[in-house]
C-alpha positions, 0 to 999 in steps of 0.5 A: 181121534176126532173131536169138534171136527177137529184132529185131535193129536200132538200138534194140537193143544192138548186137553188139561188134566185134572190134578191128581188127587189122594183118595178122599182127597180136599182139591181146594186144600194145598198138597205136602211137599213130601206127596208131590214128591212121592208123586214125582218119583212114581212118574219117573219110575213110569218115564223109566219103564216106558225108556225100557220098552223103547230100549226092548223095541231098539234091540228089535231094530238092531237085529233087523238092521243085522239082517238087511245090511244096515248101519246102526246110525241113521242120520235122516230119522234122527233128523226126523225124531228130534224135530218131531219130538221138539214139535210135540214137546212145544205142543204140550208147554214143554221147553222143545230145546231141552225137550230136543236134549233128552232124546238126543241122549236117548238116540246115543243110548240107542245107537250104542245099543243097537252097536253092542247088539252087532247091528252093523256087522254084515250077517255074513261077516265070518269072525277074525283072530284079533291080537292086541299086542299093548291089550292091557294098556288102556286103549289096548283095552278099548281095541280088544274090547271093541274087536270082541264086541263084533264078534272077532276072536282077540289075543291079548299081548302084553309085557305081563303075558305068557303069549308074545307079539311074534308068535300072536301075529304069526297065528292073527288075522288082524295084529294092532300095536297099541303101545306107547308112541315112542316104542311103537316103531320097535315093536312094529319092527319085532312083530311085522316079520310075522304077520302072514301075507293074508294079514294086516298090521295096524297101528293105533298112535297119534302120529302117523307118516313114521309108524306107517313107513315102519309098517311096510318096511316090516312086512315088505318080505310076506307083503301082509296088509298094512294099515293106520289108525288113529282113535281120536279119542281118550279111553276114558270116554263113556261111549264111542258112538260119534267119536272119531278114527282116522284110517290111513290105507297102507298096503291092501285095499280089502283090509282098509275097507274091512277096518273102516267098516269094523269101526263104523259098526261100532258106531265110529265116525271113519275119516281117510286120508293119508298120513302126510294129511294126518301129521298135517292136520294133527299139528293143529287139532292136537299140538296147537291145542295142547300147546295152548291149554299148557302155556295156560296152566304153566301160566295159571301155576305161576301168577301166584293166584289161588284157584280158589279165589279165581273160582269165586268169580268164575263165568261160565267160560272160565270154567270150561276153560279150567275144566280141559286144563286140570284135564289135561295136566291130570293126565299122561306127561308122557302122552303128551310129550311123544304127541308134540315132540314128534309131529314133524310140524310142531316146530311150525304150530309153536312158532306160529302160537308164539309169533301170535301172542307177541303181537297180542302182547304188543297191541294190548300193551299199546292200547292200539284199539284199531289193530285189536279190532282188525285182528278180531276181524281177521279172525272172525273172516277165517271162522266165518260160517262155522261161527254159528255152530259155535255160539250155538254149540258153546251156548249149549255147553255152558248151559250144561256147566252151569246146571251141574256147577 
């Protein structure tokens, strides 16, 4: 539209509008909180209506993404989106970083949509016979879950069904162990005899040079396909758009490639690498992580300082640091303890976390400024650039905690 010789659109200053007013209404005259809020409401039903027709054109996309090939996530125009969107809300007076915020949750919910709506599965991909032996285990639920999904056929395997894991892979494309660490390699011995030479076996634990050598020594004899997986992430989350899966190849290229791609149609993030590399960088990402945060909570239980009276002058920090610890210890003792117990570099981590909080302790108890501030230094050096990501990133994390405290 033109207006003044001027293009009228959202990089300009918008036009005021004028206040709504009730029928018969006084301008001059200060509206009820009761009408305002009536008139909040009606808005969001409109917001709400408007997310449904977005949410209708998405599954438009996705089909047309089906039928060309495309993957669900594009980066680029989601680059594009929020930038626009931050630019158009800075246009009408709105906040552009929380403005940014709302459609970084839309662009998610649209993600999983189009990945519920099989965006990413080749038109051609034919459907597979999936057994899940552990399906009624909560990530075995979230395997069956996610193989049904894109269309594949799923036999679900558990102690209480009438099925076994023998006879499932024998008839399966695809066999995934998804059962506790410490069994998992006697079961990959009872089940791998039995999965057909045009098969793959699969894993899902969190360590993974042992459960893939049991792997191809099970299936040695048929030469089925082997591969490794590792979900980084709990089967409490809320969504798997952008969660995390490192595959492993084992035996069988044509099967990496088809897993690898199962998991990015479902709007995973795929990482390969080998299982030494795996168990290497686990030793940090979660033995180093959980040592921590437990040498926390061991440490909080015991200083004989109520919860309660630390929460009473809480920072937002705190907090979240509070937050992964009940976390943590609301959770699988048993999970945990397979996951650092047999990581053949655990002894390493600890070590190493011990080393580091005796020096902590000895400088701290010295009062020794300069070295405290050398190994601040020392630290900052190694984070370098990825510094940056963090402020901004925490920043937006306890923002969040603050607004839901």
């Amino acid at each position: 539209a033109r207006r003044g010789g001027g293009t009228l659109g959202m990089s300009a200053s918008p036009p005021a509008l004028p206040p709504a007013l009730p029928p018969g209404g006084d301008p001059a005259a200060p509206r009820s909180l009761s009408l305002l809020r009536a008139m909040i409401d009606a808005l969001d039903r409109d917001l709400l209506q408007i997310v449904a027709r977005r949410m209708a054109l998405v599954a438009e996309v996705a089909a047309y993404k089906r039928a060309h090939g495309l993957p669900v996530r594009d980066a680029a125009r989601e680059r594009e989106v929020l930038a626009a969107r931050a630019h158009d809300a800075e246009a009408l007076g709105l906040p552009p970083g929380e403005v940014e915020s709302i459609f970084r949750l839309l662009l998610r919910a649209s993600r999983d949509q189009q990945a519920a709506l099989r965006a990413g599965v080749p038109p051609d991909d034919e459907p597979r016979t999936v057994a899940v032996v552990g399906g009624h285990g909560r990530l075995g639920r979230v395997m069956a879950a996610l193989f049904g999904e894109l269309g594949h056929r799923v036999l679900v395997v558990d102690r209480d069904t009438a099925l076994g894991g023998a006879e499932a892979a024998a008839v399966a494309d695809v066999t995934i162990v998804s059962v506790p660490i410490e069994v998992t390699e006697a079961v990959i011995r009872e089940v791998g005899p039995h999965v057909p030479a045009h098969g793959v076996l699969m894993d899902v634990t969190s360590i993974k040079e042992a459960p893939v050598a049991a792997m191809l020594a099970a299936t040695a004899a048929r030469g089925a396909s082997v591969v490794g997986t590792h979900p980084m992430f709990g089967p409490s989350v809320h969504t798997l758009q952008g969660q995390r899966v490192v595959v492993c190849p084992g035996r069988g290229e044509g099967w990496r490639a088809w897993v690898a791609a199962a998991f990015a149609a479902r709007g995973l993030v795929v990482t390969e690498t080998t299982p030494a590399a795996h168990d290497r960088a686990m030793a940090v990402v979660q033995v180093l992580t959980h040592f921590q945060t437990q040498a926390m909570g061991v440490t909080l239980a015991r200083l004989g300082v109520p919860l309660a009276e630390t929460l009473r002058f809480t920072s937002p920090a705190y907090l979240l640091e509070l937050y992964v610890a009940a976390r943590h210890f609301a959770q699988s003792p048993a999970l945990y303890g397979s996951i650092e117990m047999r990581n053949p570099r655990t002894g390493e981590v600890t070590a190493a976390f011990q080393d580091a909080a005796r020096e902590l302790a000895e400088v701290i108890a010295h009062g020794d400024q300069a070295r405290f501030e050398a190994l601040f230094a020392e630290v900052h050096a190694f984070f370098g650039s990825f510094t940056a990501e963090a402020l901004e990133q925490s920043s937006y994390l306890i923002d969040r905690i603050v607004e839901r405290a």
